[in-house]
PDB file of N, H, CA, C and O in Angstrom:
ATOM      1  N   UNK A   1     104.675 121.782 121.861  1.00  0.00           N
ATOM      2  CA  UNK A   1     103.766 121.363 122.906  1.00  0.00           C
ATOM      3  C   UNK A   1     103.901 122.335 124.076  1.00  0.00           C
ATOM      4  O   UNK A   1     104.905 122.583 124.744  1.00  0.00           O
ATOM      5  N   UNK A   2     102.780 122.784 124.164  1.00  0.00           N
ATOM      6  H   UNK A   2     101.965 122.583 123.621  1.00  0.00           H
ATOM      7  CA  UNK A   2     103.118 123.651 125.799  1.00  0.00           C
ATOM      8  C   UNK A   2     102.957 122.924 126.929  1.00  0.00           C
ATOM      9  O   UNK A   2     102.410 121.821 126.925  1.00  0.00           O
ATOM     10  N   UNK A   3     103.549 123.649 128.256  1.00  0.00           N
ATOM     11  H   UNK A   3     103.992 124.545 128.260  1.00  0.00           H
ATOM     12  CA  UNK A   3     103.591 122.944 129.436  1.00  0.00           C
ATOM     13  C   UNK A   3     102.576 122.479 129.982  1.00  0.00           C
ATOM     14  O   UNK A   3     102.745 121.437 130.617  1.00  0.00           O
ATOM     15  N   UNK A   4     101.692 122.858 129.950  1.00  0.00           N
ATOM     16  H   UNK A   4     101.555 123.704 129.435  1.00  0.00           H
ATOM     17  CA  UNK A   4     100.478 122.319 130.148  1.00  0.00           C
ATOM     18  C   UNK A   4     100.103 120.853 129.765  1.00  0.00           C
ATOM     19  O   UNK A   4      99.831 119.887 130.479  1.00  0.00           O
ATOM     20  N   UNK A   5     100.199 121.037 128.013  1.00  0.00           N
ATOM     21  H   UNK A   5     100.421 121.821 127.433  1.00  0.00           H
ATOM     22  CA  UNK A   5      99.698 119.760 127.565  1.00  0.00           C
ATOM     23  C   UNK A   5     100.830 118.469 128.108  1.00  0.00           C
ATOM     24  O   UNK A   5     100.293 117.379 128.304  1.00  0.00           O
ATOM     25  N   UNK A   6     102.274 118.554 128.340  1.00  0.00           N
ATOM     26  H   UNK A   6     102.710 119.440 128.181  1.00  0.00           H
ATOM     27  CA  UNK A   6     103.189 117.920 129.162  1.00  0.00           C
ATOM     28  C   UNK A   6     102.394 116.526 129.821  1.00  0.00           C
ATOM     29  O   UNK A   6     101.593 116.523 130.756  1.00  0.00           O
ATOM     30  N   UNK A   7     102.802 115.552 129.153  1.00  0.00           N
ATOM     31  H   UNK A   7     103.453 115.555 128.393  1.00  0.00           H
ATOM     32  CA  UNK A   7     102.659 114.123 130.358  1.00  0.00           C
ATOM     33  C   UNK A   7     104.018 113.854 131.304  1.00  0.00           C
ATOM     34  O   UNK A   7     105.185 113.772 130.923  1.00  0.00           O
ATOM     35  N   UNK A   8     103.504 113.748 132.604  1.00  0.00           N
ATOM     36  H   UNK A   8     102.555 113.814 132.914  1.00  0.00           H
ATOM     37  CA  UNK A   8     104.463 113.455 133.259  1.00  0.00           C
ATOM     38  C   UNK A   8     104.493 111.894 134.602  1.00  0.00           C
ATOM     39  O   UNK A   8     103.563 111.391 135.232  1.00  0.00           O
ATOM     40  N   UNK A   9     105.707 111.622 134.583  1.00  0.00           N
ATOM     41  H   UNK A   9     106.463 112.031 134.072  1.00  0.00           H
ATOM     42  CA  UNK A   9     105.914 110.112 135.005  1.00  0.00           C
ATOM     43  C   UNK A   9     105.320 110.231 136.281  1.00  0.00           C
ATOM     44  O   UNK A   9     105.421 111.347 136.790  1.00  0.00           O
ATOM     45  N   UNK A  10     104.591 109.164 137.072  1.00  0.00           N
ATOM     46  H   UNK A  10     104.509 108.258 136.658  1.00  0.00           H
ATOM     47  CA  UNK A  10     104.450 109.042 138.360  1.00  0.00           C
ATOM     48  C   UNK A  10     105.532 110.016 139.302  1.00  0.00           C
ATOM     49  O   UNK A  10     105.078 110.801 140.135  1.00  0.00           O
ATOM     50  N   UNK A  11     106.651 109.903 139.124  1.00  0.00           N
ATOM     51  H   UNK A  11     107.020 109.265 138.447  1.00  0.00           H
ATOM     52  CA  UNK A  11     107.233 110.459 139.741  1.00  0.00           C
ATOM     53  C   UNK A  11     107.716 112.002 140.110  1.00  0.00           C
ATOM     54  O   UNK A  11     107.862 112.757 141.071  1.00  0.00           O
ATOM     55  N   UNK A  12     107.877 111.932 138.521  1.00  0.00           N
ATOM     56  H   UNK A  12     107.758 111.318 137.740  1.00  0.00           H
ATOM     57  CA  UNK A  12     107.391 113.740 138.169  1.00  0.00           C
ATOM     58  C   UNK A  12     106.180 114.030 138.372  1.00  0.00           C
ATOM     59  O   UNK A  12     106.110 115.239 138.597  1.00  0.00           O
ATOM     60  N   UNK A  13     104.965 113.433 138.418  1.00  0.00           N
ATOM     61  H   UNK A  13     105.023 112.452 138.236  1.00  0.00           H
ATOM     62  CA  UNK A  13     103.427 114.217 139.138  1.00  0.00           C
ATOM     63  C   UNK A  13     103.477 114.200 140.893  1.00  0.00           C
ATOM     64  O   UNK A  13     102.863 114.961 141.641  1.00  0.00           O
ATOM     65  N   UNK A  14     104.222 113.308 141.197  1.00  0.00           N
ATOM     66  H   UNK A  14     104.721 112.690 140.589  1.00  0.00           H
ATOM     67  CA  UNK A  14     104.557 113.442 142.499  1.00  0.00           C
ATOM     68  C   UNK A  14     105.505 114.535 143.216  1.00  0.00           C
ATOM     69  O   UNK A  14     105.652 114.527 144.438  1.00  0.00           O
ATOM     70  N   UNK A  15     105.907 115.133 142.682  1.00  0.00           N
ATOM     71  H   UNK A  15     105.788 115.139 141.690  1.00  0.00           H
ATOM     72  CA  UNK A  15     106.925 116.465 142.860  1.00  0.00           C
ATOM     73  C   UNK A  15     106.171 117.312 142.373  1.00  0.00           C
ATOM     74  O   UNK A  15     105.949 118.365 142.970  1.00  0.00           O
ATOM     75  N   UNK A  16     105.709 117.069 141.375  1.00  0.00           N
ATOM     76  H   UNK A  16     105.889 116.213 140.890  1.00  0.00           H
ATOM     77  CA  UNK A  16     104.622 118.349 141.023  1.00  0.00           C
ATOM     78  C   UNK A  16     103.540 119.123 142.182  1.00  0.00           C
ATOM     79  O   UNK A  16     103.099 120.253 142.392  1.00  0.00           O
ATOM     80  N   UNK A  17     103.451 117.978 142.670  1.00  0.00           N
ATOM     81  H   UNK A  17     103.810 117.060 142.500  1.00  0.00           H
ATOM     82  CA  UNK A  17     102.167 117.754 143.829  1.00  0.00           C
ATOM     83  C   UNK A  17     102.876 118.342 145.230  1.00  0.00           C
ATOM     84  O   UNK A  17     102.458 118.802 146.293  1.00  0.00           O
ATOM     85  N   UNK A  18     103.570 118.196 144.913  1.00  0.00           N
ATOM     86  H   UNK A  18     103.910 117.822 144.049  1.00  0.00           H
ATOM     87  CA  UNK A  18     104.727 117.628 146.500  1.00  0.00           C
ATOM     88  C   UNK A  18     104.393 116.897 147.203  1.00  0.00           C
ATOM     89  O   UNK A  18     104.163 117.154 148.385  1.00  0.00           O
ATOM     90  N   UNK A  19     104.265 115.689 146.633  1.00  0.00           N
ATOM     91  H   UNK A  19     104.452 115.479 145.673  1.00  0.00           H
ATOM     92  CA  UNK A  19     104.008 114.018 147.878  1.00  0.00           C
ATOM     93  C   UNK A  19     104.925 113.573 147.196  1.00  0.00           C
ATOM     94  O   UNK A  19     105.599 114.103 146.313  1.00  0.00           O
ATOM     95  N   UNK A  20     104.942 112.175 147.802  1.00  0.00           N
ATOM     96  H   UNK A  20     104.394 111.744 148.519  1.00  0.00           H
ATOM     97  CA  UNK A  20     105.993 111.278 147.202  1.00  0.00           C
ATOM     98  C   UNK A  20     105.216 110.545 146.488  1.00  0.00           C
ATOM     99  O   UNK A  20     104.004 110.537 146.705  1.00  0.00           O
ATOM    100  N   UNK A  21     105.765 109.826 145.542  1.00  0.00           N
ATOM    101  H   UNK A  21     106.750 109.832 145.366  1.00  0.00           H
ATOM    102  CA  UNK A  21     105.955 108.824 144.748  1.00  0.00           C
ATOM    103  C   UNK A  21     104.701 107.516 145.220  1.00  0.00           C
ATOM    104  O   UNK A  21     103.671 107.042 144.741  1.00  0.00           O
ATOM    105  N   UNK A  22     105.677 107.311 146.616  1.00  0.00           N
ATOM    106  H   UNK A  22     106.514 107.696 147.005  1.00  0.00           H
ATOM    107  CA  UNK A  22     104.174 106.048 146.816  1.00  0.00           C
ATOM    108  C   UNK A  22     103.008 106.800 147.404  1.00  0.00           C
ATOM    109  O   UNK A  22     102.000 106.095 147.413  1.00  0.00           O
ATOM    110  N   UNK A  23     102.841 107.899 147.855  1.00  0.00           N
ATOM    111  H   UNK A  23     103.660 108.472 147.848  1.00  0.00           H
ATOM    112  CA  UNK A  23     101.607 108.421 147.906  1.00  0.00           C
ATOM    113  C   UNK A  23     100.757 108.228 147.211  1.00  0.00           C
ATOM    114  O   UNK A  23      99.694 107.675 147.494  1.00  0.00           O
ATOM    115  N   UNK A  24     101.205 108.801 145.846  1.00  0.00           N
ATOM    116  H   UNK A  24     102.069 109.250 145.616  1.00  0.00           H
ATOM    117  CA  UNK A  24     100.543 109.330 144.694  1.00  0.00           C
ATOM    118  C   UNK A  24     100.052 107.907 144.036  1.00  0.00           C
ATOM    119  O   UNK A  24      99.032 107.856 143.350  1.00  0.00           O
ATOM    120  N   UNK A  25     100.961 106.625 144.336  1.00  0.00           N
ATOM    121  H   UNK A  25     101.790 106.667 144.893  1.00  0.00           H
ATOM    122  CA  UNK A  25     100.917 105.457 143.669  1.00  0.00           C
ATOM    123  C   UNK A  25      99.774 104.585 144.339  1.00  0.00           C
ATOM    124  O   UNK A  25      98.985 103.854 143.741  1.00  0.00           O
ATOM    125  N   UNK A  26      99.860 104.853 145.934  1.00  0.00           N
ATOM    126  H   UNK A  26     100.501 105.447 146.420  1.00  0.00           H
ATOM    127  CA  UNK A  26      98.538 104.177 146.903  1.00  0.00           C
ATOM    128  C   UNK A  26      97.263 105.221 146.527  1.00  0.00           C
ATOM    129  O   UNK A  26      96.237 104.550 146.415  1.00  0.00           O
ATOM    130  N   UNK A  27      97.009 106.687 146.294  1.00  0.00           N
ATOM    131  H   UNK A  27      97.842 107.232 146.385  1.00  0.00           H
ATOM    132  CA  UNK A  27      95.990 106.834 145.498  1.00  0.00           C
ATOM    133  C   UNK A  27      95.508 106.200 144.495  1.00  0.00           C
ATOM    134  O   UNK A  27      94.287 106.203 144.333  1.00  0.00           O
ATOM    135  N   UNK A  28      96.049 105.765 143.924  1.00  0.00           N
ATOM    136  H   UNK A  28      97.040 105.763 144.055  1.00  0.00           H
ATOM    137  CA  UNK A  28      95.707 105.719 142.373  1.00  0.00           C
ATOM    138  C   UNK A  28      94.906 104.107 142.928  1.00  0.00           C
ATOM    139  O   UNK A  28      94.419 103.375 142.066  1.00  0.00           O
ATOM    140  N   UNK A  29      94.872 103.836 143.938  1.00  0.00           N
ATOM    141  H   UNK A  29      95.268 104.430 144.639  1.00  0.00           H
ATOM    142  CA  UNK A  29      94.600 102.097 144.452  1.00  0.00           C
ATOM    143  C   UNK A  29      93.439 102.488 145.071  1.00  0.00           C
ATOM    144  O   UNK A  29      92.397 101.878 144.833  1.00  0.00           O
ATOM    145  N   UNK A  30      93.479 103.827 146.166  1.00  0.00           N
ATOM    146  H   UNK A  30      94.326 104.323 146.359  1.00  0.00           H
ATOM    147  CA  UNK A  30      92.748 103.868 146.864  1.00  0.00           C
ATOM    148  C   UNK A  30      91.129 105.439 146.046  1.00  0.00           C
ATOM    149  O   UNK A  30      89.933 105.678 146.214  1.00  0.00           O
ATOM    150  N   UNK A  31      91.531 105.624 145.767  1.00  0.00           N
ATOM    151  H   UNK A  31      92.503 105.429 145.630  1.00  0.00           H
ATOM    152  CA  UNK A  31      90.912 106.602 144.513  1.00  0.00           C
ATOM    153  C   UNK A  31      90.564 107.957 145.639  1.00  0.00           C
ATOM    154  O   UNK A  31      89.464 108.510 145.644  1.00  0.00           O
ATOM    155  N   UNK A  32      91.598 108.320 146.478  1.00  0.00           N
ATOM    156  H   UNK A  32      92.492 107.870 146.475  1.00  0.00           H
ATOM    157  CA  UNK A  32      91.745 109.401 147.576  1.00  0.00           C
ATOM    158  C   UNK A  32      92.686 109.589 147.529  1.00  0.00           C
ATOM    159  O   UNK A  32      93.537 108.699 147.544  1.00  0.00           O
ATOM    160  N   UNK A  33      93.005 111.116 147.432  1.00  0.00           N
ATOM    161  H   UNK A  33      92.314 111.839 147.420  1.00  0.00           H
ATOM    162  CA  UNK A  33      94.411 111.990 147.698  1.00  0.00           C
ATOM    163  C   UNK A  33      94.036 112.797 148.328  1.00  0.00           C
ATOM    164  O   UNK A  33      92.841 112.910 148.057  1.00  0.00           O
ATOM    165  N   UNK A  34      94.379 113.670 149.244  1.00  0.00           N
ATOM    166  H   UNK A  34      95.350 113.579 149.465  1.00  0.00           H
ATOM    167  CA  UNK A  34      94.541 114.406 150.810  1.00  0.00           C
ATOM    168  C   UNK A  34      92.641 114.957 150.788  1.00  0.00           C
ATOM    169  O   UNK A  34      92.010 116.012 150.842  1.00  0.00           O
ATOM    170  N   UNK A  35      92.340 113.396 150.667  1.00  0.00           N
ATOM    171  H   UNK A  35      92.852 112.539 150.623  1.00  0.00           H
ATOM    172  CA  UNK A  35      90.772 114.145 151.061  1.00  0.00           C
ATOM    173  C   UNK A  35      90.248 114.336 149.807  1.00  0.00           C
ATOM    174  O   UNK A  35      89.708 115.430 149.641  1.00  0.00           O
ATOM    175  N   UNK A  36      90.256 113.618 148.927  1.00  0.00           N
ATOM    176  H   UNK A  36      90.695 112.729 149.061  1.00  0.00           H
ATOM    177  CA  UNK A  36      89.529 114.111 147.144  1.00  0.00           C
ATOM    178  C   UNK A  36      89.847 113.381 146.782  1.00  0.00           C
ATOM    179  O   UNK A  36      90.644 112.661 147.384  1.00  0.00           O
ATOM    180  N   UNK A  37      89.324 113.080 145.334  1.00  0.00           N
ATOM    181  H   UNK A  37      88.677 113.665 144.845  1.00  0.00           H
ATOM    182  CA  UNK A  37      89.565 112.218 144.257  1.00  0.00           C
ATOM    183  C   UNK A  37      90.588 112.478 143.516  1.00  0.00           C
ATOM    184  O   UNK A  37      90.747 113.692 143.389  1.00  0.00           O
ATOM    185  N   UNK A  38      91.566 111.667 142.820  1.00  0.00           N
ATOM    186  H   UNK A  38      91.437 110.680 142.923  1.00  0.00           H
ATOM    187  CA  UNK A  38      92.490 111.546 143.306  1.00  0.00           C
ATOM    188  C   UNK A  38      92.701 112.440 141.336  1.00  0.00           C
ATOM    189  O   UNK A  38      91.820 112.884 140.600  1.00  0.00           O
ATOM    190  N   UNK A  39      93.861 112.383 141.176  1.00  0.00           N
ATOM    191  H   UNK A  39      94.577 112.023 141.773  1.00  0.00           H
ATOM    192  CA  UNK A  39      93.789 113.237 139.866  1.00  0.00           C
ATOM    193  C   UNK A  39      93.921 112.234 138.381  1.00  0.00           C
ATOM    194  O   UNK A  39      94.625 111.238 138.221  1.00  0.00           O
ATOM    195  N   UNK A  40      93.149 112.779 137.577  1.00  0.00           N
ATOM    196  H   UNK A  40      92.577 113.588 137.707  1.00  0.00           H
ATOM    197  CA  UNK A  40      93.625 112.003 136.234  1.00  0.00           C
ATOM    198  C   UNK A  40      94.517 111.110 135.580  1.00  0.00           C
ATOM    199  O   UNK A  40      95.164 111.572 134.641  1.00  0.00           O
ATOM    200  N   UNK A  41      94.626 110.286 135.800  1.00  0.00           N
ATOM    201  H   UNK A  41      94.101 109.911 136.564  1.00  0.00           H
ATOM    202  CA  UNK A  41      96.086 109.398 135.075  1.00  0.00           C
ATOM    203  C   UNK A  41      95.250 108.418 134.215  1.00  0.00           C
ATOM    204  O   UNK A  41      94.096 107.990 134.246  1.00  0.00           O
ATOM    205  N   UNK A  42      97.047 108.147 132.931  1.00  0.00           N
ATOM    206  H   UNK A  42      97.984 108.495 132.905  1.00  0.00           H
ATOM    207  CA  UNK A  42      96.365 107.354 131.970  1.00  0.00           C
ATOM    208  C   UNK A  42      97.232 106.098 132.577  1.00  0.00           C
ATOM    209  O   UNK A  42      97.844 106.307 133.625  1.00  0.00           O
ATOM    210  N   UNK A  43      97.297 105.023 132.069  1.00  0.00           N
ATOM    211  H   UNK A  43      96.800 104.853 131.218  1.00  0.00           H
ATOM    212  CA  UNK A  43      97.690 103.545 132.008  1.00  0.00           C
ATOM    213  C   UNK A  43      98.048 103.030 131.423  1.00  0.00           C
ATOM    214  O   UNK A  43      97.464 101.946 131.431  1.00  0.00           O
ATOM    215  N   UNK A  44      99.098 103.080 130.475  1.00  0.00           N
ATOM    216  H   UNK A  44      99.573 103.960 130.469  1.00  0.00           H
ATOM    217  CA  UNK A  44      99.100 101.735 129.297  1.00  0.00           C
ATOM    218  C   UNK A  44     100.185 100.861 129.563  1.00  0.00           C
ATOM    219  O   UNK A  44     101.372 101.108 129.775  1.00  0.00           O
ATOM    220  N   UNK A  45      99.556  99.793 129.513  1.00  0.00           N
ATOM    221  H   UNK A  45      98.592  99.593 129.341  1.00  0.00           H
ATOM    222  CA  UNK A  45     100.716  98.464 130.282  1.00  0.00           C
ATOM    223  C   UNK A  45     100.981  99.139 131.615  1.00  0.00           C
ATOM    224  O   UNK A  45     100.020  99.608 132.225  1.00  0.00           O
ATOM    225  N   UNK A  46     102.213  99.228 132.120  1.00  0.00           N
ATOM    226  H   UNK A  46     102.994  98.847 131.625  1.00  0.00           H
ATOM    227  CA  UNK A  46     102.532  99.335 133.602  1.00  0.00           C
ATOM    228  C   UNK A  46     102.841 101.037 133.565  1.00  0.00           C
ATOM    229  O   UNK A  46     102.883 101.619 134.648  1.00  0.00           O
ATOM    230  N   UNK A  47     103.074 101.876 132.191  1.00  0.00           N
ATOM    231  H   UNK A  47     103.040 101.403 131.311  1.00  0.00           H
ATOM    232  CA  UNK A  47     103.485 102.939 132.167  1.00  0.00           C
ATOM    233  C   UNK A  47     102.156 104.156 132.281  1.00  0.00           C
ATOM    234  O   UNK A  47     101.288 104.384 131.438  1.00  0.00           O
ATOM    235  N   UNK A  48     102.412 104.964 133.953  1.00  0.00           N
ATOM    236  H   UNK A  48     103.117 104.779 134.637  1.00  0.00           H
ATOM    237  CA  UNK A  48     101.543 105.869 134.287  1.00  0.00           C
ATOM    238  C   UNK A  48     102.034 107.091 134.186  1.00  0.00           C
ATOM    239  O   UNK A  48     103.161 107.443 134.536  1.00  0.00           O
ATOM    240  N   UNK A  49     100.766 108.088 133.461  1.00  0.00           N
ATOM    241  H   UNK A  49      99.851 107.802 133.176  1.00  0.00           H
ATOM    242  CA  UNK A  49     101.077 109.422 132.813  1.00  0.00           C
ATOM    243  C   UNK A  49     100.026 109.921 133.647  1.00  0.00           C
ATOM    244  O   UNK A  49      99.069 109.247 134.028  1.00  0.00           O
ATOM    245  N   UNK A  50     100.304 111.515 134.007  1.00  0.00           N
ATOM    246  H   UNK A  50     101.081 112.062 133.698  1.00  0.00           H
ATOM    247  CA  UNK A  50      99.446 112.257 134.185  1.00  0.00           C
ATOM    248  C   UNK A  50      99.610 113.491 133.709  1.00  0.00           C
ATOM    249  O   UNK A  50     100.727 113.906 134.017  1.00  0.00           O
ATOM    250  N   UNK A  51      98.930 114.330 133.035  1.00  0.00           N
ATOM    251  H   UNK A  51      98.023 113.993 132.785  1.00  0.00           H
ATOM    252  CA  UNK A  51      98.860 115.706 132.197  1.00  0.00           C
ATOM    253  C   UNK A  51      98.787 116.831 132.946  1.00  0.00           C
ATOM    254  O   UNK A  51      97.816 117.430 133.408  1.00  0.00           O
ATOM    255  N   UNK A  52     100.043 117.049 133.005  1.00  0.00           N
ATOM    256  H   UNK A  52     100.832 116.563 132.629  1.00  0.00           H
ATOM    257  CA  UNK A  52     100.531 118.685 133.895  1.00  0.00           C
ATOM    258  C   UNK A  52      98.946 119.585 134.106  1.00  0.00           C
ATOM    259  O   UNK A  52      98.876 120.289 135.113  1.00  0.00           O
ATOM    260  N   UNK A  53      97.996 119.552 133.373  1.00  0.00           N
ATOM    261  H   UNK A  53      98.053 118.980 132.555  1.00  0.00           H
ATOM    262  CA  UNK A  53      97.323 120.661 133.282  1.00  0.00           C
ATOM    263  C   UNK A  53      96.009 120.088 133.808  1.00  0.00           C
ATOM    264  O   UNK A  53      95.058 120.862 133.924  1.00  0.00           O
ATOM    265  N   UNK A  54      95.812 118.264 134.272  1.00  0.00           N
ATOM    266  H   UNK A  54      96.585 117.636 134.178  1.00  0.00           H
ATOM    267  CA  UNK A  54      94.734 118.042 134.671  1.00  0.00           C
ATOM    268  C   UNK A  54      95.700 117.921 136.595  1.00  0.00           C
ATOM    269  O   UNK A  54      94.862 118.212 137.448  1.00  0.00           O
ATOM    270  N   UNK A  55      96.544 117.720 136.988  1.00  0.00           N
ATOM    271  H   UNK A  55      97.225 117.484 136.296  1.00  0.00           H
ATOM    272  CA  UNK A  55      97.789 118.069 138.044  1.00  0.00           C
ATOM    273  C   UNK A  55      97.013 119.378 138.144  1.00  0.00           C
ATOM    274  O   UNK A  55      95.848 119.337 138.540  1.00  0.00           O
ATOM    275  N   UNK A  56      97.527 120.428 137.843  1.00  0.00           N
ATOM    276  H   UNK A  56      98.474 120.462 137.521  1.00  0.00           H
ATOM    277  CA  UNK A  56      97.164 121.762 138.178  1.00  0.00           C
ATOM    278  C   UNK A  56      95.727 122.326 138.310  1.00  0.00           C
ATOM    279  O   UNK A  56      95.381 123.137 139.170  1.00  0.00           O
ATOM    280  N   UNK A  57      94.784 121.694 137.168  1.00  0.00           N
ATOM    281  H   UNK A  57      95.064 121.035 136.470  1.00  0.00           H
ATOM    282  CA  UNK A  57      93.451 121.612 137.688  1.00  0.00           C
ATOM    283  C   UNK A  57      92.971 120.812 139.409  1.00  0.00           C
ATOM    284  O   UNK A  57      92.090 121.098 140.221  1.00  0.00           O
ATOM    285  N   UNK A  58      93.863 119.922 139.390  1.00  0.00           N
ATOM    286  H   UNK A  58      94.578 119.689 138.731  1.00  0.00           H
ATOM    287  CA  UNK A  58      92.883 119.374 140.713  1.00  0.00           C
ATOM    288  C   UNK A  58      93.432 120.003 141.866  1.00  0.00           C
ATOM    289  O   UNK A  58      92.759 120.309 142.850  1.00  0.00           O
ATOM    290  N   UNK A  59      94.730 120.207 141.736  1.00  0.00           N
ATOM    291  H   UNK A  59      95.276 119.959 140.936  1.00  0.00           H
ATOM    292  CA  UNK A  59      94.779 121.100 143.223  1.00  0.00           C
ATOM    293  C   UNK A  59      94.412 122.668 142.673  1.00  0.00           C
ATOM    294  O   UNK A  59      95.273 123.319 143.265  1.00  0.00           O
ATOM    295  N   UNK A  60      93.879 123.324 142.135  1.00  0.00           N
ATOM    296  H   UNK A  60      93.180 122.795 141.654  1.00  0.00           H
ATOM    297  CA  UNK A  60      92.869 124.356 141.982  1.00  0.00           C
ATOM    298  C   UNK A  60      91.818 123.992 142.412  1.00  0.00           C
ATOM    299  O   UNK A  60      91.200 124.850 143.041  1.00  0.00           O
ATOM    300  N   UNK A  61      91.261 122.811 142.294  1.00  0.00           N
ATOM    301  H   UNK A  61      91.764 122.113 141.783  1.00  0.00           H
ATOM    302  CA  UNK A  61      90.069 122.689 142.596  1.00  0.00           C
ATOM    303  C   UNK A  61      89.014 122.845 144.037  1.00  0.00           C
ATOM    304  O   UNK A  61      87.796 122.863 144.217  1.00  0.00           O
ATOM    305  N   UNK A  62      90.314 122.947 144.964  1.00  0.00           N
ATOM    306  H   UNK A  62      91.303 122.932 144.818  1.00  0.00           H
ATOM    307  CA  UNK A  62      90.342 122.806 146.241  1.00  0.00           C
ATOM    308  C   UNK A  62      89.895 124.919 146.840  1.00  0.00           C
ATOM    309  O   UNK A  62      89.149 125.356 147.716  1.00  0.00           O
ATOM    310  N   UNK A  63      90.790 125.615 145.838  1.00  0.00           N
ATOM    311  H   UNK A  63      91.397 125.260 145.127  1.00  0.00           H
ATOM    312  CA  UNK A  63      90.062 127.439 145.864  1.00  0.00           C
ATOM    313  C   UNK A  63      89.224 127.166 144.842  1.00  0.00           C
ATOM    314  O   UNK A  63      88.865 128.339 144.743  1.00  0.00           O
ATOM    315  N   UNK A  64      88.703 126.708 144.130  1.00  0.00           N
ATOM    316  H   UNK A  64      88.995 125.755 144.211  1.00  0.00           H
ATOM    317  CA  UNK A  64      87.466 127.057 143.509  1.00  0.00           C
ATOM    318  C   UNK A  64      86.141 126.597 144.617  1.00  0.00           C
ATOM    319  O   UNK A  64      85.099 127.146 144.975  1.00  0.00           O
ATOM    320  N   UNK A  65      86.772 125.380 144.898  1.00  0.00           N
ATOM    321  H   UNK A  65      87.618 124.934 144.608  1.00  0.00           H
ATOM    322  CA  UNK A  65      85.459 124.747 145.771  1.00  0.00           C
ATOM    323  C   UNK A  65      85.066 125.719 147.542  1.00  0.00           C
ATOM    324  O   UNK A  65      84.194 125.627 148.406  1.00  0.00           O
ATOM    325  N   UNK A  66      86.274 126.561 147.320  1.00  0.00           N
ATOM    326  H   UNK A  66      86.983 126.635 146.618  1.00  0.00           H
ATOM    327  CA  UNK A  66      86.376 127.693 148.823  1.00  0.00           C
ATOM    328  C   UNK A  66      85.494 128.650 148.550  1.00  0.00           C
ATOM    329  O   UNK A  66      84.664 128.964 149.402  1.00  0.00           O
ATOM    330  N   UNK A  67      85.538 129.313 147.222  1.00  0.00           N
ATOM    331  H   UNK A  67      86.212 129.058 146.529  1.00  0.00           H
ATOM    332  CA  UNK A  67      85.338 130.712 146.995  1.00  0.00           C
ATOM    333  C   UNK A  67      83.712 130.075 146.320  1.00  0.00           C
ATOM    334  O   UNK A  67      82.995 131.043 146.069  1.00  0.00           O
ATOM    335  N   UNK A  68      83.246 129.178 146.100  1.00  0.00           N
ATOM    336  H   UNK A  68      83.829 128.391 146.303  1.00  0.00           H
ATOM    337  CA  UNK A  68      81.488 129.195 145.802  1.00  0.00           C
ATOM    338  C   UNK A  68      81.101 129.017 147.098  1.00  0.00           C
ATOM    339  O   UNK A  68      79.905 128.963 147.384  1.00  0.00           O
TER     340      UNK A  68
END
């Protein structure tokens, strides 16, 4: 599996990001992270994943949306 495809725990996407933990956790409530929608996560039962490579897409998304 490459790093990319990688699911990682609330907590690990929160370091990824560099916010904390309940940041990332009151997004996911409020469907806003620093001004955007907030990034991809899955759900099953209480256990939240998010995929290193949709993480790295959304804060890219922020120089793509500069440079058009």
């Amino acid at each position: 599996m490459s790093n990319e495809d990688r699911w990682l725990t609330s907590n690990e996407a929160a370091a990824h990001l560099g916010y904390g933990e309940y940041t990332l956790r009151q997004s996911r409530r409020t469907g806003k992270l620093a001004g955007k929608e907030t990034p991809k996560f899955t759900k099953t039962g209480t256990a939240v994943r998010y995929k290193m490579s949709d993480l790295d897409a959304w804060v890219n998304s922020d120089s793509e949306a500069v440079s058009q």
